[in-house]
PyMOL CGO cylinders between C-alpha atoms (Angstrom):
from pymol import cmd
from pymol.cgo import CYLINDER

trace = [
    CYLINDER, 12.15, 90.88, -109.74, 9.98, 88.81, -107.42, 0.3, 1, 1, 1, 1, 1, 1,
    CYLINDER, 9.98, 88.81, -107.42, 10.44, 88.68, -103.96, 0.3, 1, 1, 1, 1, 1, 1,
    CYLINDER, 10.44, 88.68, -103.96, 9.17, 85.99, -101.51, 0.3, 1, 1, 1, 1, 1, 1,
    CYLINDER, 9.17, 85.99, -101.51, 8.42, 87.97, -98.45, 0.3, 1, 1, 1, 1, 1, 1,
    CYLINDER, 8.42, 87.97, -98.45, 7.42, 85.96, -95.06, 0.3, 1, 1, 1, 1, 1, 1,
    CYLINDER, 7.42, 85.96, -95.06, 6.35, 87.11, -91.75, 0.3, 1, 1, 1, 1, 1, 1,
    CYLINDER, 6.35, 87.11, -91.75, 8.58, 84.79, -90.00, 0.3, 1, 1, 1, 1, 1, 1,
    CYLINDER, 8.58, 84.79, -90.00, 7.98, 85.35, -85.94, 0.3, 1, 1, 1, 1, 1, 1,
    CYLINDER, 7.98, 85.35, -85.94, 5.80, 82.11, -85.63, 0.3, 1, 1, 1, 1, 1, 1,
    CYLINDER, 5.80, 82.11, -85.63, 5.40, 80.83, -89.02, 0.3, 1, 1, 1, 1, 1, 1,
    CYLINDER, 5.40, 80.83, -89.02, 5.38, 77.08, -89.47, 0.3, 1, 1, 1, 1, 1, 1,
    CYLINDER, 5.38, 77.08, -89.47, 6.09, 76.74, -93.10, 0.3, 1, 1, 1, 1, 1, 1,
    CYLINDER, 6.09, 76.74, -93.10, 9.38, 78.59, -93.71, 0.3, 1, 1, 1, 1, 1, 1,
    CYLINDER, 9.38, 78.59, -93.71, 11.18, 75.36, -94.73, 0.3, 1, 1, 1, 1, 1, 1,
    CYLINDER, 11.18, 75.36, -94.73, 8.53, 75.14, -96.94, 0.3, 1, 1, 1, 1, 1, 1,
    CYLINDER, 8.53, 75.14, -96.94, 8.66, 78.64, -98.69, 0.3, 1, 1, 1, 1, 1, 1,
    CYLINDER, 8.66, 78.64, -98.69, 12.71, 77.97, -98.98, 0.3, 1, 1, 1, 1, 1, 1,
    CYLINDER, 12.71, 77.97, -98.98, 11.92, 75.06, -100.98, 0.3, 1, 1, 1, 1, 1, 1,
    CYLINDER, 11.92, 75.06, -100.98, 9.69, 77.02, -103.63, 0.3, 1, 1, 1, 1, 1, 1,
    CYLINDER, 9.69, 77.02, -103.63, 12.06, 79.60, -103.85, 0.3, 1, 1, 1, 1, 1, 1,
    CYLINDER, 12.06, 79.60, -103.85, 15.17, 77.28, -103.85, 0.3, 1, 1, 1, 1, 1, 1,
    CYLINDER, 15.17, 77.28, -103.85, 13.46, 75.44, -106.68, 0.3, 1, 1, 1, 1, 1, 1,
    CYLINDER, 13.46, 75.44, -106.68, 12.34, 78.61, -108.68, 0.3, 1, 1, 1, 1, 1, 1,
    CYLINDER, 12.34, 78.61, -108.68, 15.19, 81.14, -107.90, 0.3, 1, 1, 1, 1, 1, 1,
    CYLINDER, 15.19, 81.14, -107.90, 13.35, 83.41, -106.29, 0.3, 1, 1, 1, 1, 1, 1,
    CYLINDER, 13.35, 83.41, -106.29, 15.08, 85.85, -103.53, 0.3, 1, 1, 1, 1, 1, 1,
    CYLINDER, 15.08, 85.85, -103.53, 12.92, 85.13, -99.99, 0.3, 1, 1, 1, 1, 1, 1,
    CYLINDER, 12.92, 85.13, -99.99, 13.41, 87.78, -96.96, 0.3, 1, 1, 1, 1, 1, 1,
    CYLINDER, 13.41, 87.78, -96.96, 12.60, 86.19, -93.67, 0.3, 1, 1, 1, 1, 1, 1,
    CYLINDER, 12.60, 86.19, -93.67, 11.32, 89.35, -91.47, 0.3, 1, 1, 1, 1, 1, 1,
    CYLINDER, 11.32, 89.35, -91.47, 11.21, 89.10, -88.07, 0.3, 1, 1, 1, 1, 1, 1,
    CYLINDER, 11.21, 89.10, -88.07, 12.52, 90.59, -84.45, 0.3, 1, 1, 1, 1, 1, 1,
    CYLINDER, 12.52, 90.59, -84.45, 15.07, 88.20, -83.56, 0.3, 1, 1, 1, 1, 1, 1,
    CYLINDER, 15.07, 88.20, -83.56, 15.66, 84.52, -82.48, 0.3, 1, 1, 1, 1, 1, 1,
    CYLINDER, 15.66, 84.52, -82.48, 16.07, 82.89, -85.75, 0.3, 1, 1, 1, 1, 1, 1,
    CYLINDER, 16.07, 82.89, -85.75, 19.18, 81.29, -87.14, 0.3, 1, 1, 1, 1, 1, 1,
    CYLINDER, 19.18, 81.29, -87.14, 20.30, 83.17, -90.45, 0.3, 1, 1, 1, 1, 1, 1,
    CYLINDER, 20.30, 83.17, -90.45, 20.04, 81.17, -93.22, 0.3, 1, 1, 1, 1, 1, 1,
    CYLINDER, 20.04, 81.17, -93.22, 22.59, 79.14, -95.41, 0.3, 1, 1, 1, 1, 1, 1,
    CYLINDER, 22.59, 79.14, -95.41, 20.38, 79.32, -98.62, 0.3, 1, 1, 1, 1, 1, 1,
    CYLINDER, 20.38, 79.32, -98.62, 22.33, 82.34, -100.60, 0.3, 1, 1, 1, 1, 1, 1,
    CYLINDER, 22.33, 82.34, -100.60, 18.62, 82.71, -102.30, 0.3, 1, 1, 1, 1, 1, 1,
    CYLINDER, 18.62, 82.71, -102.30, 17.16, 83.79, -98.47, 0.3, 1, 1, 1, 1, 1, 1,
    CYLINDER, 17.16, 83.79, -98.47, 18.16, 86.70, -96.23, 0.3, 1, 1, 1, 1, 1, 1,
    CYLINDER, 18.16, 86.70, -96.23, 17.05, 87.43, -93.05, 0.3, 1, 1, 1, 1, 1, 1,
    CYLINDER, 17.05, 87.43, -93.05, 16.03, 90.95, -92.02, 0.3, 1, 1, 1, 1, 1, 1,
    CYLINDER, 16.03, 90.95, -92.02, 15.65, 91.35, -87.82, 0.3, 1, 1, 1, 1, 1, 1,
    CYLINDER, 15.65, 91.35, -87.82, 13.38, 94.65, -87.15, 0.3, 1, 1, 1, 1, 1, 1,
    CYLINDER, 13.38, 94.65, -87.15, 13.26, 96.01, -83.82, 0.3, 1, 1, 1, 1, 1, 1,
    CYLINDER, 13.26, 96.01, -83.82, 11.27, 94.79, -81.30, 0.3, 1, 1, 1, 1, 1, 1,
    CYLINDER, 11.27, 94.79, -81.30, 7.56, 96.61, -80.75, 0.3, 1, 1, 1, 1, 1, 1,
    CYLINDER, 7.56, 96.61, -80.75, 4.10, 96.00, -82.32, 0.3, 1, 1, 1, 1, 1, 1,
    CYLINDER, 4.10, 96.00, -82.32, 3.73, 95.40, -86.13, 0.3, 1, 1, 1, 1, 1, 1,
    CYLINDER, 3.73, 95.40, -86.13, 7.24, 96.61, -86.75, 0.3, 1, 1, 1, 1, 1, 1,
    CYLINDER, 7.24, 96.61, -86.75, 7.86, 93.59, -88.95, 0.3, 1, 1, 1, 1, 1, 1,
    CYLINDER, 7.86, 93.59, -88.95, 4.57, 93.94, -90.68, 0.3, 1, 1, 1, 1, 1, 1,
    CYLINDER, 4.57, 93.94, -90.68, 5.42, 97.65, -91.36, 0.3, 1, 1, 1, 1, 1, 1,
    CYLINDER, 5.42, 97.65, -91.36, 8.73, 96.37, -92.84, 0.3, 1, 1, 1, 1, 1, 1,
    CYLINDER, 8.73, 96.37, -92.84, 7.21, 94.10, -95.17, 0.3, 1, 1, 1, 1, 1, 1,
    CYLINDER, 7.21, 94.10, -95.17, 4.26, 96.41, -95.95, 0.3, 1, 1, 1, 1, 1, 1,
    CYLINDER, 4.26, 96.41, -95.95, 6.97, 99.13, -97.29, 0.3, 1, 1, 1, 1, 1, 1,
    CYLINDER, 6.97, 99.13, -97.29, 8.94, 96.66, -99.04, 0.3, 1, 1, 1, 1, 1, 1,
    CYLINDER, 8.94, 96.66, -99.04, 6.46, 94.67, -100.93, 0.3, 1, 1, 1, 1, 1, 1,
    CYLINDER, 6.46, 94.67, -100.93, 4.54, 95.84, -104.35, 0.3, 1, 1, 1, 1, 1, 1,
    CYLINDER, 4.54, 95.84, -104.35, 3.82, 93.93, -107.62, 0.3, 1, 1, 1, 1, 1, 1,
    CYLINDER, 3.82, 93.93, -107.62, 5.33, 90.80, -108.76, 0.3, 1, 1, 1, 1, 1, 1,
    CYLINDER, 5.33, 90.80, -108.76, 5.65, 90.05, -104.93, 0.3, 1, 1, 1, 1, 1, 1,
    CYLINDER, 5.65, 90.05, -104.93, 4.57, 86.99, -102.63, 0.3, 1, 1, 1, 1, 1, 1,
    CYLINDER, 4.57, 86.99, -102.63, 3.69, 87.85, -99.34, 0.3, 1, 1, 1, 1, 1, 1,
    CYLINDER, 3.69, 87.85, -99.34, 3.16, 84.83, -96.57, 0.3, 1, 1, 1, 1, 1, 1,
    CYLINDER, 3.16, 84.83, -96.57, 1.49, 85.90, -93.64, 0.3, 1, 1, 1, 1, 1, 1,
    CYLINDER, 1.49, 85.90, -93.64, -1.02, 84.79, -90.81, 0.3, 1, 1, 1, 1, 1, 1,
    CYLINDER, -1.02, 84.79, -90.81, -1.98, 88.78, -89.79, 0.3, 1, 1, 1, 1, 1, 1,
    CYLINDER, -1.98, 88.78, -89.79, -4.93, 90.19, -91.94, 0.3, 1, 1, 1, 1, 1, 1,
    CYLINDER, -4.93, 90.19, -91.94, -4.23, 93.59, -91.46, 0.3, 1, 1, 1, 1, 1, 1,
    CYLINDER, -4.23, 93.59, -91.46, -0.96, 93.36, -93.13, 0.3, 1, 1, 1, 1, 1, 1,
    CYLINDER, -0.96, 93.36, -93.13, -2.37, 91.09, -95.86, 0.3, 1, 1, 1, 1, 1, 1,
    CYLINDER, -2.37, 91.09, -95.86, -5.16, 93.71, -96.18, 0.3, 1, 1, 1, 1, 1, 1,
    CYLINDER, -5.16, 93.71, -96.18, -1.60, 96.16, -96.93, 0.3, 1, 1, 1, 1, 1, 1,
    CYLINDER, -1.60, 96.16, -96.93, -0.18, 94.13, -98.81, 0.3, 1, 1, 1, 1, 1, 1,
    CYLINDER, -0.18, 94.13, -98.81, -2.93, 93.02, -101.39, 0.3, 1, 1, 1, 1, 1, 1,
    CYLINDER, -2.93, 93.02, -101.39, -3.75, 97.03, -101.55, 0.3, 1, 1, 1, 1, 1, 1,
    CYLINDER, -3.75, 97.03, -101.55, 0.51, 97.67, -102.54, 0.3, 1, 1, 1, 1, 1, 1,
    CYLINDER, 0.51, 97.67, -102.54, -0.30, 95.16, -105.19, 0.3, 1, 1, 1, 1, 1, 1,
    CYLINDER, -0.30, 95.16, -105.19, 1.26, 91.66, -104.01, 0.3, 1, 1, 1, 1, 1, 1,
    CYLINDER, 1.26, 91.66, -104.01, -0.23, 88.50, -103.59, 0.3, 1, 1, 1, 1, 1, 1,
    CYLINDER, -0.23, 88.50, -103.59, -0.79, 87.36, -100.20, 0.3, 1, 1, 1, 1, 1, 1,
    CYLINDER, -0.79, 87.36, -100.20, -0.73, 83.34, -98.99, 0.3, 1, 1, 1, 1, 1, 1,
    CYLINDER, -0.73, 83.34, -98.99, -1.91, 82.22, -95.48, 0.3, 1, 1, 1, 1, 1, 1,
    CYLINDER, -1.91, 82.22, -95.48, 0.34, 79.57, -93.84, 0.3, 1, 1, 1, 1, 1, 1,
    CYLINDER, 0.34, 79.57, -93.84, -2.64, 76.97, -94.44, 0.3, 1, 1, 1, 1, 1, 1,
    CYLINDER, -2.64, 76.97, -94.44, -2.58, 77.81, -98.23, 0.3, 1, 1, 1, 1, 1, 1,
    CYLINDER, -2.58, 77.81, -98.23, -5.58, 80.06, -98.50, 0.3, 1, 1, 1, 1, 1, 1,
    CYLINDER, -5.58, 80.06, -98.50, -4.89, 83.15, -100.90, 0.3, 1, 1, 1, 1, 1, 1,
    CYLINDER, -4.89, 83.15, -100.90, -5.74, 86.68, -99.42, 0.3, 1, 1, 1, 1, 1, 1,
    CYLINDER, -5.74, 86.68, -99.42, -6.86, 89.01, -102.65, 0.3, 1, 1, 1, 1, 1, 1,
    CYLINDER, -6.86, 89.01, -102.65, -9.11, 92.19, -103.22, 0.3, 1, 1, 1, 1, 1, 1,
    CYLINDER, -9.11, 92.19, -103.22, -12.34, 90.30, -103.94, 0.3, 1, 1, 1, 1, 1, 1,
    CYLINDER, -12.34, 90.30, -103.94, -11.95, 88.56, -100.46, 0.3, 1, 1, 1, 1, 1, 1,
    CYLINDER, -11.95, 88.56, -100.46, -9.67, 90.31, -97.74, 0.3, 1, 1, 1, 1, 1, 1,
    CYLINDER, -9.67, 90.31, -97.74, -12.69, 92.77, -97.01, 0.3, 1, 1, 1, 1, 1, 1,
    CYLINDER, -12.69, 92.77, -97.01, -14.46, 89.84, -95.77, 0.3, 1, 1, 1, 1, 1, 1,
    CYLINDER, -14.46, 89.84, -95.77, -11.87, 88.58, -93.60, 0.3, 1, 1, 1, 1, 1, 1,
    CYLINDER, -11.87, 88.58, -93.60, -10.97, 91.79, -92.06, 0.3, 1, 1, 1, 1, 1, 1,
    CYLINDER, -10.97, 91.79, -92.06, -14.35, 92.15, -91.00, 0.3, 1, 1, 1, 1, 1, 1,
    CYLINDER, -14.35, 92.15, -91.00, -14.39, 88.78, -89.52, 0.3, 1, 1, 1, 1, 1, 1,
    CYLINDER, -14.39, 88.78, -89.52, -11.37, 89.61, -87.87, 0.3, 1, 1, 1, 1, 1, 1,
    CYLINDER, -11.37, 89.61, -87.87, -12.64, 92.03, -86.47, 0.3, 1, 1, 1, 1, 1, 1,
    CYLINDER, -12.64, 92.03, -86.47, -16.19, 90.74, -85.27, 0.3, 1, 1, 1, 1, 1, 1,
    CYLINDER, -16.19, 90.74, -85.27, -13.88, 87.52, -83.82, 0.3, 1, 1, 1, 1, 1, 1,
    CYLINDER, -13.88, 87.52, -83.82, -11.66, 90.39, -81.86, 0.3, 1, 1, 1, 1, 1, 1,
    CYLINDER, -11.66, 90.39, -81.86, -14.97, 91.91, -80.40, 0.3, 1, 1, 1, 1, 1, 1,
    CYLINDER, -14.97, 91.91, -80.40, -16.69, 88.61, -79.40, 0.3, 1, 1, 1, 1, 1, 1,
    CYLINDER, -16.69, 88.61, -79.40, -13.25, 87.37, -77.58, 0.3, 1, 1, 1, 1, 1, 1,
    CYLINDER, -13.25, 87.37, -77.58, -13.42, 90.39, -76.15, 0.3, 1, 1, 1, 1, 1, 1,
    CYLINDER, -13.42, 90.39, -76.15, -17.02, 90.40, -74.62, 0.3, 1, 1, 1, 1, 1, 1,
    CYLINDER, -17.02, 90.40, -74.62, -16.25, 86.67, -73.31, 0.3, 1, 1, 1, 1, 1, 1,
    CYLINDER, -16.25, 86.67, -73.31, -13.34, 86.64, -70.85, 0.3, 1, 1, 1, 1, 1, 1,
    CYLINDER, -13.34, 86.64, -70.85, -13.56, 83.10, -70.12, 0.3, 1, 1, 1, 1, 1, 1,
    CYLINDER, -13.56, 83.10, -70.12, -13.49, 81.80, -73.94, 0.3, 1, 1, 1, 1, 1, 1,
    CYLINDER, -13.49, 81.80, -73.94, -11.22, 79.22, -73.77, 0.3, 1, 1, 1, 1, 1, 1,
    CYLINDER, -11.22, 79.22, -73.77, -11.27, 78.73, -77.39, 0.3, 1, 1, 1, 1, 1, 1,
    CYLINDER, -11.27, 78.73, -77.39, -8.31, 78.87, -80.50, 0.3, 1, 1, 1, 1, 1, 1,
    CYLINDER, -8.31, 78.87, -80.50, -8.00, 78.32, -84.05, 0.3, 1, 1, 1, 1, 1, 1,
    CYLINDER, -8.00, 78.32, -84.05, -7.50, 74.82, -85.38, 0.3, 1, 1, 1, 1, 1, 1,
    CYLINDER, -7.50, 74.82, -85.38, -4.49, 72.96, -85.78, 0.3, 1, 1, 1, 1, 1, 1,
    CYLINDER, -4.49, 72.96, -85.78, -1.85, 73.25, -88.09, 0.3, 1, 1, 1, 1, 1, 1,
    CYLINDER, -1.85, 73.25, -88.09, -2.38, 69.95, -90.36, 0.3, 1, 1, 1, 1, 1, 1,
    CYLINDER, -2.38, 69.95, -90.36, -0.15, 67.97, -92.69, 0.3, 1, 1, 1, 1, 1, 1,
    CYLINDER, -0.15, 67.97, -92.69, -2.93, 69.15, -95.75, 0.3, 1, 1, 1, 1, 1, 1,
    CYLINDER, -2.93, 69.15, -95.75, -2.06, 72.94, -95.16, 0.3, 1, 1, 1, 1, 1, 1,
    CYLINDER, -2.06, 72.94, -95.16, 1.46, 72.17, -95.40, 0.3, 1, 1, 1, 1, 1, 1,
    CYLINDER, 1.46, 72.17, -95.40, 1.00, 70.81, -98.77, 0.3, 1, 1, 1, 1, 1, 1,
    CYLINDER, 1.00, 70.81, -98.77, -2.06, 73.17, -99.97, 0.3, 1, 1, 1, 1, 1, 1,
    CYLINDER, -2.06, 73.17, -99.97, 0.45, 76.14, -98.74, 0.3, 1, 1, 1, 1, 1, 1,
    CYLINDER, 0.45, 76.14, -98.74, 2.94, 74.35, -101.19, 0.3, 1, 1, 1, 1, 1, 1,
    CYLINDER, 2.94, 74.35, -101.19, 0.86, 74.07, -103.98, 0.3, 1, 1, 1, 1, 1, 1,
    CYLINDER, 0.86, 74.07, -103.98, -0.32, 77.64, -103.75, 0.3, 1, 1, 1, 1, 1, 1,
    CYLINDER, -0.32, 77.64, -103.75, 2.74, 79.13, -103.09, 0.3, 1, 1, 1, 1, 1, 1,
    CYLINDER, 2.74, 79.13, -103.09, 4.44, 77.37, -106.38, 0.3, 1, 1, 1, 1, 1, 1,
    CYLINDER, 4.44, 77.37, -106.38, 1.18, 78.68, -108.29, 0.3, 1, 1, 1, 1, 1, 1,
    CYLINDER, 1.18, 78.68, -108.29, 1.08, 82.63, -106.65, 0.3, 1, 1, 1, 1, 1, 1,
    CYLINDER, 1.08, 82.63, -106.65, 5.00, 82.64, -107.49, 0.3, 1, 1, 1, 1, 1, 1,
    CYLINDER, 5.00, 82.64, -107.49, 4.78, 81.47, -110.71, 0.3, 1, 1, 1, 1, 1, 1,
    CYLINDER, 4.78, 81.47, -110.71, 2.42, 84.10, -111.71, 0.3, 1, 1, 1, 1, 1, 1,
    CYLINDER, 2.42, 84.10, -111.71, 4.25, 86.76, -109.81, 0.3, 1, 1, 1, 1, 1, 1,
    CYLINDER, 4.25, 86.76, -109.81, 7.27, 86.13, -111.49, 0.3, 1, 1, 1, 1, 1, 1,
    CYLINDER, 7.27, 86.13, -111.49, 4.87, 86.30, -114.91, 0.3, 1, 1, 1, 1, 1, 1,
    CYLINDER, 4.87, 86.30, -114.91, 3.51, 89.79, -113.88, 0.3, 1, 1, 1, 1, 1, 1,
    CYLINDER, 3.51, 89.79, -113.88, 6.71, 91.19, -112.63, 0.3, 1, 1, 1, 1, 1, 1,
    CYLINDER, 6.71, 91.19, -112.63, 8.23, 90.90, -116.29, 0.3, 1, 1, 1, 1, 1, 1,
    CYLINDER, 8.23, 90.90, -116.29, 8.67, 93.92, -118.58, 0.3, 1, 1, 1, 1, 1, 1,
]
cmd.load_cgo(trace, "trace")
């Protein structure tokens, strides 16, 4: 049975991930460490983790296989995920799979390295736009459509 997993602590686009799953009946698991309402939607539960570093990725890294969505901003855990077998979705819509999340570890990590060397880079990512919220809706329909194909005997 698919599962709609989503690495909640900061993400903008839960509302949107409870609509896909409302509309396809697909459970959804909200992970994070506290400080977010639980749900009325009988389709999504809420799972707090304790509080400490990557304990909510861990979570959802142990929980998730095949025929699961995972929705997630870290790369490491998408690099954990996409290895356990699940697709992976970015908040801006962007799918995280085994021919690419190589590449964007790497980045991740050269990005990590130069921030480090520069302690006066003032710089962050770009904004959250009204596009990604519908290119994350369109690509989470699509990756749960096929998940729920692939998770069936």
């Amino acid at each position: 049975m698919t599962t709609i997993y989503v690495d909640a602590d900061a993400c903008p686009v839960k509302e949107e991930a409870e609509r896909v799953a409302t509309r396809l009946n697909v459970a959804m698991v909200l992970v994070c460490n506290g400080g977010i309402r639980p749900p009325q939607n009988p389709l999504v539960s809420l799972r707090v983790v304790a509080e400490g570093p990557d304990v909510a990725d861990q979570w959802i890294a142990d929980q998730c296989g095949p025929g699961d969505v995972v929705v997630t901003a870290d790369i490491p855990l998408a690099d954990r995920c996409v290895k356990a077998g699940s697709h992976v979705l970015q908040h801006d819509g962007q799918v995280l799979n085994a021919a690419n999340i190589g590449e964007r570890l790497a980045t991740r990590d050269l990005m990590k390295d130069i921030r480090a060397a520069d302690p006066f880079h003032q710089g962050g990512g770009r904004s959250f736009s009204i596009a990604d919220r519908s290119r994350f809706l369109q690509s989470l329909d699509r990756l749960v459509r096929l998940a729920m194909r692939e998770g069936r005997p």
